[in-house]
Each structure stands twice: as C-alpha cells, then as structure tokens.
C-alpha positions in Angstrom: -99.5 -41.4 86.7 -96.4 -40.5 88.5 -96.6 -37.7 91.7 -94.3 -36.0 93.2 -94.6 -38.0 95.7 -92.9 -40.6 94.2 -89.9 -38.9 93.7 -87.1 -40.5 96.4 -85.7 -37.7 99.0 -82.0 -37.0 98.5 -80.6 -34.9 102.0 -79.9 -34.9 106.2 -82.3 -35.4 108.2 -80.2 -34.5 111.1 -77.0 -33.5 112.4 -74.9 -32.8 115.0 -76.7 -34.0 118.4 -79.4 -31.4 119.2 -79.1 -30.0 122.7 -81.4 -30.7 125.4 -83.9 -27.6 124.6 -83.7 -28.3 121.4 -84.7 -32.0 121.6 -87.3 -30.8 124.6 -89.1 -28.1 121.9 -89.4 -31.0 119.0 -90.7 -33.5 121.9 -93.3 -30.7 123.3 -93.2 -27.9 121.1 -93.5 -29.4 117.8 -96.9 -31.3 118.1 -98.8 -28.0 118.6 -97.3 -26.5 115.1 -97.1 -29.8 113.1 -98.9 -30.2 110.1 -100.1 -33.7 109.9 -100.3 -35.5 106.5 -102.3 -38.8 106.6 -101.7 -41.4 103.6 -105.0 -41.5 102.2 -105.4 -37.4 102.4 -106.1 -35.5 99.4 -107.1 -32.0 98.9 -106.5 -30.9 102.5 -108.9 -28.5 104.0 -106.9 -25.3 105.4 -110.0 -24.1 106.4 -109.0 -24.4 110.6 -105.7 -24.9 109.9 -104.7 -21.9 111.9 -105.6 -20.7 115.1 -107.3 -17.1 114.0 -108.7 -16.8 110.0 -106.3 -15.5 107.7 -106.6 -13.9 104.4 -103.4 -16.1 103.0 -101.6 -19.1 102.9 -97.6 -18.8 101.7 -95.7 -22.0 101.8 -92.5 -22.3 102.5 -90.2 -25.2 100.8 -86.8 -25.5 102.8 -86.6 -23.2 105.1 -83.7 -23.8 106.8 -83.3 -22.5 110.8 -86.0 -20.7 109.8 -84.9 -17.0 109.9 -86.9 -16.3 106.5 -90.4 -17.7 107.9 -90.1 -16.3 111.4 -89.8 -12.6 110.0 -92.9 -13.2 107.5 -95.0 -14.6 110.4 -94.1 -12.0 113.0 -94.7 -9.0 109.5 -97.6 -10.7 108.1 -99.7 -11.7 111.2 -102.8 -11.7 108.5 -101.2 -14.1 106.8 -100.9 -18.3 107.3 -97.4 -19.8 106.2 -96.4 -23.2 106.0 -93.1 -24.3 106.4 -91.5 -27.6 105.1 -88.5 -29.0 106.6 -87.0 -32.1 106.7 -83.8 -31.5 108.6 -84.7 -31.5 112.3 -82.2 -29.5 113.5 -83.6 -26.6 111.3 -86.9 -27.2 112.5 -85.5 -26.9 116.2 -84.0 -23.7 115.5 -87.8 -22.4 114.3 -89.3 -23.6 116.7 -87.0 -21.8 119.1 -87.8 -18.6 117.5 -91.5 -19.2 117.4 -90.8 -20.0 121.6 -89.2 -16.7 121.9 -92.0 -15.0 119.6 -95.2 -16.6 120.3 -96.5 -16.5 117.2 -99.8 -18.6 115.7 -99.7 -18.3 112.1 -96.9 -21.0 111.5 -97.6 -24.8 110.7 -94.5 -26.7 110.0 -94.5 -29.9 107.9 -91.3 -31.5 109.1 -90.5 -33.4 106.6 -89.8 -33.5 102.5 -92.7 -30.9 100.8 -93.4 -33.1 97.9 -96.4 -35.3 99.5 -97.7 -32.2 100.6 -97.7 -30.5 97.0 -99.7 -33.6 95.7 -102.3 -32.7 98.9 -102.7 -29.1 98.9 -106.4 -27.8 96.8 -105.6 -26.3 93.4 -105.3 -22.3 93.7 -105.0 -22.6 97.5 -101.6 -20.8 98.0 -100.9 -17.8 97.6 -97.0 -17.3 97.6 -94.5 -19.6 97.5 -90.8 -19.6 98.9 -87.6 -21.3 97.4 -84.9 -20.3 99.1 -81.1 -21.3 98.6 -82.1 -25.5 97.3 -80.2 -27.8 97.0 -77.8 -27.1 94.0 -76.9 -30.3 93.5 -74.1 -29.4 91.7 -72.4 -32.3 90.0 -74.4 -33.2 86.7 -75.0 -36.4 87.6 -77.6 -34.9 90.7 -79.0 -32.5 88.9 -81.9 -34.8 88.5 -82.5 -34.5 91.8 -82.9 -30.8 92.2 -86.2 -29.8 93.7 -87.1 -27.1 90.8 -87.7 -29.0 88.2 -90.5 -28.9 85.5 -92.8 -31.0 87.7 -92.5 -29.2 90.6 -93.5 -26.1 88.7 -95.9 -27.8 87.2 -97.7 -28.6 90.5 -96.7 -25.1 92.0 -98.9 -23.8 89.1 -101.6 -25.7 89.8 -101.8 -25.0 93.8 -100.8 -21.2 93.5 -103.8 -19.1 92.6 -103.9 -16.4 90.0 -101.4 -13.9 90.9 -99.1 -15.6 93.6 -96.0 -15.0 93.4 -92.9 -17.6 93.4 -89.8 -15.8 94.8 -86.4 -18.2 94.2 -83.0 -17.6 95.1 -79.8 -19.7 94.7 -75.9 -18.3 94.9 -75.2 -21.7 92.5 -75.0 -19.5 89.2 -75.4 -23.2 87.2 -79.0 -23.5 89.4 -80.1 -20.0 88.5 -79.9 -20.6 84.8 -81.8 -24.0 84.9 -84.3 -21.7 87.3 -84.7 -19.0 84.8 -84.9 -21.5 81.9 -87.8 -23.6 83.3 -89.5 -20.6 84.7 -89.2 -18.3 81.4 -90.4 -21.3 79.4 -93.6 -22.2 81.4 -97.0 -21.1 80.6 -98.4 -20.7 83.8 -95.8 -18.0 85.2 -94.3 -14.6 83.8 -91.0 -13.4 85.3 -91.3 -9.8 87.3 -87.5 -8.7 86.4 -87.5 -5.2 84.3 -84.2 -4.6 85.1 -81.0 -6.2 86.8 -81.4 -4.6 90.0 -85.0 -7.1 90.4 -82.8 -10.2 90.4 -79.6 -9.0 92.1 -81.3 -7.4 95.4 -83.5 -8.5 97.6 -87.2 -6.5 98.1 -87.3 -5.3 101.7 -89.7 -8.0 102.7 -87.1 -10.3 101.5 -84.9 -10.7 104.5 -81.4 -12.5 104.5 -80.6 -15.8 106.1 -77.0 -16.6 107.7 -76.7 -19.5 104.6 -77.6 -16.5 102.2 -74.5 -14.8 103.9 -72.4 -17.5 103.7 -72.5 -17.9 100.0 -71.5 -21.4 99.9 -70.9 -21.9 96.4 -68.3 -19.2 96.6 -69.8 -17.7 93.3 -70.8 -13.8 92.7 -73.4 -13.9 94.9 -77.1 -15.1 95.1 -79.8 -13.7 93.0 -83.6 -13.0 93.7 -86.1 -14.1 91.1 -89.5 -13.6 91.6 -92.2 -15.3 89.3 -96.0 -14.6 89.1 -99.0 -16.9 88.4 -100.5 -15.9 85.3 -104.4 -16.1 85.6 -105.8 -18.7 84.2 -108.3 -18.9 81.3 
C-alpha cells in the first residue's frame, strides 16, 4: 500500500544565502523547537510534545516565514501547533519571530509534512492550515499539488470530529480543484453560506506578505474553510 510518504518532494529547500543570525538561530535555535521524526516511528505520541499541556494540536502545512503560525501561537497560548516547512529560509524567519516572542507552543518539522501525516494518531489534530500551496500551475504538475485526494484522505483520518481545514490559494485553477475534492469527500462539509465566507478572511485569519503579493496576479485569494464531519 502506497503512503504519502512515498510521494517524491517537488520545491526549494533554500535560497539566497541566509545571514549570519539567521544561520546562528537554525544551528542553536532550531534543535529546541524541532520535531524529530525517526524512520521506524508510527503513531507519534504528542503526549509531551510541548513544554506546558494543551487542550489542541493545529498543524500547519507550509507555512512560509511563518507570519500565519506566530500570530496563532502568541493568540492561542492553550493551543499546540505544528508547523511544516521545508524551505530553510522560512523556517529562519520563524524562528526569528519565536526569538523575539518567546513563545513554547510551536514545534516545527522542517522538512516536507507528508512523512509526518503517515505518523500522526488518527483524530489527533484538531485544525489544520493550507495556506497559499504550491499551484503548480502548468497541467503537467498538477500531479504534484499537495491537496490532492490522498492528502485529504489522510487529513480525514488524523483530524478529529469537528476540526476544521481552512485553505487558501489566489491560483483561481487551484481553488476549483480545492473545492471539487473537498465538496466531493465524505469526511468533510464546506462552512460557506454565502460568498463573503470564501472571499474574506475570519479575524483570526491573519494575512501573510505572499497573501499580499498575489502572485498569480488573479482576482485575489479566497478562504475556504472545511469541517470534519463526525464519524459514525
């Protein structure tokens, strides 16, 4: 049986030449936020994972410099959030912000989320973050966009009943195939009632500079927010 696992990583792992604090906070920093996967691990135990007990883990998939995570860590200090990133320069700038914050409640996985999706307990998350993927906009990549009907296969299994999945893109090709996959799967309904639900962000939604930027030079992004349904 195939895992996501399996699936080959497509993306940067780095850029331009990080500074010296920057390269100083992955070398000292880093080790005391890092979520460590070994090969053999399954069904991690969050249990300890974070310094004092929380009543929630949210995981983050791609999150950039960081900007998103940082503001739900410092407004959701009741909270545990896990943060996947495999382009070092984004996890430089969060761990800069974490430096400047001090917060606890962070563990970052710094590298592609998909070995950790086939690790984390069934039911164990309670919301999950998508933020501006990947578009992968020629038709010949779209294979290799990250929501896919596997991933939200696995999402369903590890989110428990009533998570929510919040997704955004400004790719208006990538927000179709989102709303197609997620309208069409069993195990999530989608919150919209009305336009303004997927053309503004909630207020504990903040904006990112890449959400400003609107790369794809489209309309705009849009905000779609999913829910587990409970199960059975």
């Amino acid at each position: 049986m195939s895992t996501l696992e399996d699936k080959r990583f497509h993306g940067r792992r780095r850029g331009r030449r990080l500074r010296k604090k920057r390269q100083r906070l992955l070398d000292n920093l880093l080790p005391n936020y890092e979520l460590q996967l070994t090969v053999d691990s399954r069904n991690l135990d969050l249990t300890n994972l974070f310094k004092d007990p929380v009543d929630e883990i949210w995981l983050e998939i791609g999150f950039g410099n960081g900007e998103h995570l940082i503001w739900q860590a410092k407004n959701y200090k009741n909270v545990g959030l896990i943060g996947a990133e495999p382009f070092m320069n984004g996890v430089s700038c969060l761990l800069s912000y974490i430096e400047d914050s001090d917060v606890e409640n962070i563990r970052i996985l710094p590298e592609d989320v998909r070995p950790l999706l086939d690790k984390l307990p069934d039911c164990s998350i309670g919301r999950v973050f998508i933020l501006f993927p990947d578009p992968w906009p020629k038709l010949r990549h779209h294979k290799r966009r990250l929501v896919s009907q596997e991933t939200l296969d696995r999402l369903a299994d590890i989110m428990a009943d009533g998570a929510e999945l919040r997704l955004a893109t400004d790719d208006a090709d990538y927000a179709a195939s989102i709303l197609r996959l997620g309208i069409s799967h069993s195990s999530f309904d989608w919150l919209a009632k009305r336009s303004d639900d997927w053309r503004l962000r909630p207020d504990d939604w903040p904006s990112t500079r890449y959400e400003k930027k609107n790369k794809s030079g489209g309309k705009g992004p849009v905000f779609l927010r999913f829910i587990r349904r409970h199960r059975a």
